[in-house]
C-alpha positions as CSV (number, residue, x, y, z in Angstrom):
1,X,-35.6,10.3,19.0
2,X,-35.5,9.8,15.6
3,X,-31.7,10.1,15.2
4,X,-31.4,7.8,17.8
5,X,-32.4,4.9,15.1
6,X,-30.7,6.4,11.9
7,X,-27.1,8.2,13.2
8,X,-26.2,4.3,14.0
9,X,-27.2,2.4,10.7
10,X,-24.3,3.6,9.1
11,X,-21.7,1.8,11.9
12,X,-24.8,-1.3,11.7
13,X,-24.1,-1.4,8.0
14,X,-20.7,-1.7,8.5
15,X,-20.6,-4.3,11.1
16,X,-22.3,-6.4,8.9
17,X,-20.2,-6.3,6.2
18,X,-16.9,-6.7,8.6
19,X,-18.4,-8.8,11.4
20,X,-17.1,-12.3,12.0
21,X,-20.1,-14.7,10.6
22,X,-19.8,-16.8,14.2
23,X,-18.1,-16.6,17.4
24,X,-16.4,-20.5,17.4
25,X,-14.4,-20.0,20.3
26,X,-17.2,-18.5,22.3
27,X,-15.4,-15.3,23.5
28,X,-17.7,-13.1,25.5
29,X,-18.5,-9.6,24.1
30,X,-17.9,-10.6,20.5
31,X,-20.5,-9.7,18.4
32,X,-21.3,-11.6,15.0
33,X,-23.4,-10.6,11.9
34,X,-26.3,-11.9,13.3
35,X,-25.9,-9.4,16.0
36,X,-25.8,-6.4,13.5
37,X,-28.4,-8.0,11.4
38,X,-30.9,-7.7,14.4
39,X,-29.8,-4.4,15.4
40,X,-30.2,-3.2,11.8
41,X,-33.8,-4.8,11.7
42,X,-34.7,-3.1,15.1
43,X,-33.7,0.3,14.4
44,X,-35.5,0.4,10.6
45,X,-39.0,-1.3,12.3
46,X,-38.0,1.6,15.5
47,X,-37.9,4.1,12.3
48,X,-41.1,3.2,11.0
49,X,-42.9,2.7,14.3
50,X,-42.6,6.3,15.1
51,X,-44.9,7.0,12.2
52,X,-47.2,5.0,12.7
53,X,-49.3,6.6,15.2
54,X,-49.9,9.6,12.9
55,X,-50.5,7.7,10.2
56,X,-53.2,5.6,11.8
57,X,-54.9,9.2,13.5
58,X,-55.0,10.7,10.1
59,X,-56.2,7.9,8.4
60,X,-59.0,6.5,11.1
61,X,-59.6,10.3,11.8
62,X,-58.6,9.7,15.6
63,X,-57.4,11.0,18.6
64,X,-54.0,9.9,19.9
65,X,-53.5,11.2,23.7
66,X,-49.9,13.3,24.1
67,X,-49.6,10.7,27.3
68,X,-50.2,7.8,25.3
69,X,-47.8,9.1,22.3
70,X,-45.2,10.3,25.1
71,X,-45.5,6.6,26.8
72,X,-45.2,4.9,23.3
73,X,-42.0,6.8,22.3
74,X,-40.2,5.6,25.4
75,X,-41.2,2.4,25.2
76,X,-39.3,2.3,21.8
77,X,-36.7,4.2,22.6
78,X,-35.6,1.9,25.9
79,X,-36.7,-1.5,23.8
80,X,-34.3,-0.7,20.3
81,X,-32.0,2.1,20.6
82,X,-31.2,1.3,24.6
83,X,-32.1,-2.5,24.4
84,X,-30.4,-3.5,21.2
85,X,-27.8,-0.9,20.5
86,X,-26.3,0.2,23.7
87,X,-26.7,-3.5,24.4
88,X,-29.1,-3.4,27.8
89,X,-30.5,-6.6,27.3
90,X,-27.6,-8.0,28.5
91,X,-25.7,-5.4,31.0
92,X,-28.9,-4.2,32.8
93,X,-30.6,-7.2,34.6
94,X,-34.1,-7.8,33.7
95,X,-34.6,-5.2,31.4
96,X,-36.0,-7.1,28.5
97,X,-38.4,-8.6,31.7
98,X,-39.2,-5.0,32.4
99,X,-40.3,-3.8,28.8
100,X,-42.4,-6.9,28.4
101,X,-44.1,-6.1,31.9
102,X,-44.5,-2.3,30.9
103,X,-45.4,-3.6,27.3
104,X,-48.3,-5.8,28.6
105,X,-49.3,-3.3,31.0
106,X,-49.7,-0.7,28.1
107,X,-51.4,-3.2,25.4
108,X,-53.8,-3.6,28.2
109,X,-54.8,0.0,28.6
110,X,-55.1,0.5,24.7
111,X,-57.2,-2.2,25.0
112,X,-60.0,0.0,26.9
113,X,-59.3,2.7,24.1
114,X,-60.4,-0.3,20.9
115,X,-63.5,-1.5,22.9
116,X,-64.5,2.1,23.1
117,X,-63.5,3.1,19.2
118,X,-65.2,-0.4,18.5
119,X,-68.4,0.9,20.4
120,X,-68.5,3.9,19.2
121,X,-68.8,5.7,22.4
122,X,-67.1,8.1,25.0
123,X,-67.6,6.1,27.9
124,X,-67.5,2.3,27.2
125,X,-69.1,1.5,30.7
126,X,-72.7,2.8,29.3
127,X,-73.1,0.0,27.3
128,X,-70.9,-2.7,28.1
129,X,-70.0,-4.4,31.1
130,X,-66.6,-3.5,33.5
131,X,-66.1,-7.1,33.5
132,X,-66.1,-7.4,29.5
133,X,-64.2,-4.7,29.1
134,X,-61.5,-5.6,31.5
135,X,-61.3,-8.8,29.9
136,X,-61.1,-7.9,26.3
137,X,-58.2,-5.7,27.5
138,X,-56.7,-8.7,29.5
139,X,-56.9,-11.3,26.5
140,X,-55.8,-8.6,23.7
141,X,-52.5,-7.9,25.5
142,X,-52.1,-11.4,26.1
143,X,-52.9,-12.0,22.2
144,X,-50.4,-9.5,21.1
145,X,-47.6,-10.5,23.5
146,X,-47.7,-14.3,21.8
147,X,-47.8,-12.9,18.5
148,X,-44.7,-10.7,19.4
149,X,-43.2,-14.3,20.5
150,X,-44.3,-15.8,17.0
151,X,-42.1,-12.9,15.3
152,X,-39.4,-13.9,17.2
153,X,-39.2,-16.9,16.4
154,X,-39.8,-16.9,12.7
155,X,-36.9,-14.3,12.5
156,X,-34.6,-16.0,14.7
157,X,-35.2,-19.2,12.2
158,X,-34.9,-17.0,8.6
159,X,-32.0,-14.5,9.5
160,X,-30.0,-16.5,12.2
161,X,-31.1,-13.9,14.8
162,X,-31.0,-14.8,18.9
163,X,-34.3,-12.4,19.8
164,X,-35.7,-15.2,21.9
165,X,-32.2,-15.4,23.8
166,X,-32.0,-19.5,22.9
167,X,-27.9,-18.5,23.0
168,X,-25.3,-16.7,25.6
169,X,-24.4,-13.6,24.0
170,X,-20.7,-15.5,23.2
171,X,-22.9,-17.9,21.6
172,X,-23.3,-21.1,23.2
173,X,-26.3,-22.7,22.7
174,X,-29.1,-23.0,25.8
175,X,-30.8,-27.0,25.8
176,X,-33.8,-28.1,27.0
177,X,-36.1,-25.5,29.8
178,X,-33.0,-22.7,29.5
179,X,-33.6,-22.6,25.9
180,X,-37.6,-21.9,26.6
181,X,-37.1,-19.8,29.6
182,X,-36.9,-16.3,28.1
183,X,-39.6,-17.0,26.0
184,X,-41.9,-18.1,28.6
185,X,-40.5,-15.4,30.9
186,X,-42.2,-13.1,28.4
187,X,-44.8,-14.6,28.3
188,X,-45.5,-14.8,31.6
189,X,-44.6,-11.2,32.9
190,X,-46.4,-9.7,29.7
191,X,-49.6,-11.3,31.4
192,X,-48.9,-10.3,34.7
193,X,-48.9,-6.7,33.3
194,X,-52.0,-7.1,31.2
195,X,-53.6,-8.4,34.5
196,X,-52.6,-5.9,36.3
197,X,-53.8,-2.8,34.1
198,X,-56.8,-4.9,33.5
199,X,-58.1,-4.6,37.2
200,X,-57.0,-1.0,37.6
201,X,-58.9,-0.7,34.6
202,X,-61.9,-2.9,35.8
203,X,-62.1,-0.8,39.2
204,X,-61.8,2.5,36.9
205,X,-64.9,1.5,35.0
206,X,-66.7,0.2,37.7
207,X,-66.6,3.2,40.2
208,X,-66.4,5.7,37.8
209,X,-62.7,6.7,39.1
210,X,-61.8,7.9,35.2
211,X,-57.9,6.8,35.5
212,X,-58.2,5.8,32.5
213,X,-59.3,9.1,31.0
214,X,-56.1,10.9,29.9
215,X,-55.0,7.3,27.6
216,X,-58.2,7.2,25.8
217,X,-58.0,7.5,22.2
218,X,-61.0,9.2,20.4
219,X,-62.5,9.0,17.5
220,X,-62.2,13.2,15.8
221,X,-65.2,14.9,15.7
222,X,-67.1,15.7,12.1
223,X,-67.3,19.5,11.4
224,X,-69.9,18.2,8.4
């Protein structure tokens, strides 16, 4: 996995320096330094992403589920290396919708995990309600999905980047609702997702089904 997001920053690197600065004459499948810019971004952030999770178990002292890590690595792997470098954004229909479903979806389930870590207990449903919980969950992937859009923005403005897809891949500039709709889009399936997780998750809670139980991060126990 790793190799996946270092073998190609040498080409990236290279594409940047060689790479026309703009497509003029709008030609479809010509990539511009902007293009290798973001891919260059993507892969370093994919790099460091895939240490984060240790990082933050060591450091918190806390328990990171195999299904949850498993899930994680996937999503990065189909959102940079598959998304950005082999180009699916733009030959596989909806996949960018897709991620930011599954993306919401998963938020939405760590969600569960920080109200439990927050309340210091095993089962969150002891203390606080199904409702709240499912809720919390709801509104946090929410909250993270429109600061994902926030990123995108500000690094489309700074570097010159097209993560917000406000421009054909030859180029040409979208106006007026086409140049909101994939940001919106994102927005909108991102919630669906959340929702969706969120009442799976609610139900979970409520009758006791434990669905949930196998994504739960822990905190470790102390051997003092």
């Amino acid at each position: 996995m790793l190799a996946s997001f270092v073998i190609p920053l040498g080409f990236i690197i290279y594409r940047i320096i060689t790479a026309p600065v703009s497509n003029d004459l709008h030609v479809a499948n010509i990539k511009v330094k902007s293009d290798y810019v973001l891919m260059f971004i993507q892969c370093v952030l994919g790099i460091v992403a895939l240490f984060i999770p240790n990082i933050i178990s060591k450091k918190k002292k806390i328990t990171i589920p195999d299904a949850m890590y498993i899930v994680y690595v996937i999503f990065l792997y189909a959102a940079i290396f598959l998304g950005e470098v082999r180009d699916f954004y733009y030959r596989v229909p909806h996949w960018d919708s897709i991620l930011h479903t599954f993306s919401g979806g998963a938020i939405a389930s760590l969600g569960f995990s920080v109200v439990s870590l927050l309340n210091n207990q095993d089962k969150v449903s002891i203390n606080l309600s199904p409702f709240f919980v499912a809720l919390f969950s709801f509104c946090f992937a929410v909250t993270l999905g429109a600061f994902w859009e926030i990123y995108e923005f500000t690094f489309d403005g700074l570097l010159g980047l097209n993560m917000q897809k406000f421009a054909l891949e030859n180029g040409t500039n979208l106006v007026g609702r086409m140049a909101l709709m994939d940001t919106m889009k994102d927005l909108i399936v991102d919630s669906i997702g959340a929702l969706v997780i969120s009442i799976i998750g609610y139900i979970s809670l409520k009758y006791k089904k434990g669905w949930f139980d196998k994504l739960m991060i822990t905190k470790q126990k102390d051997n003092n």
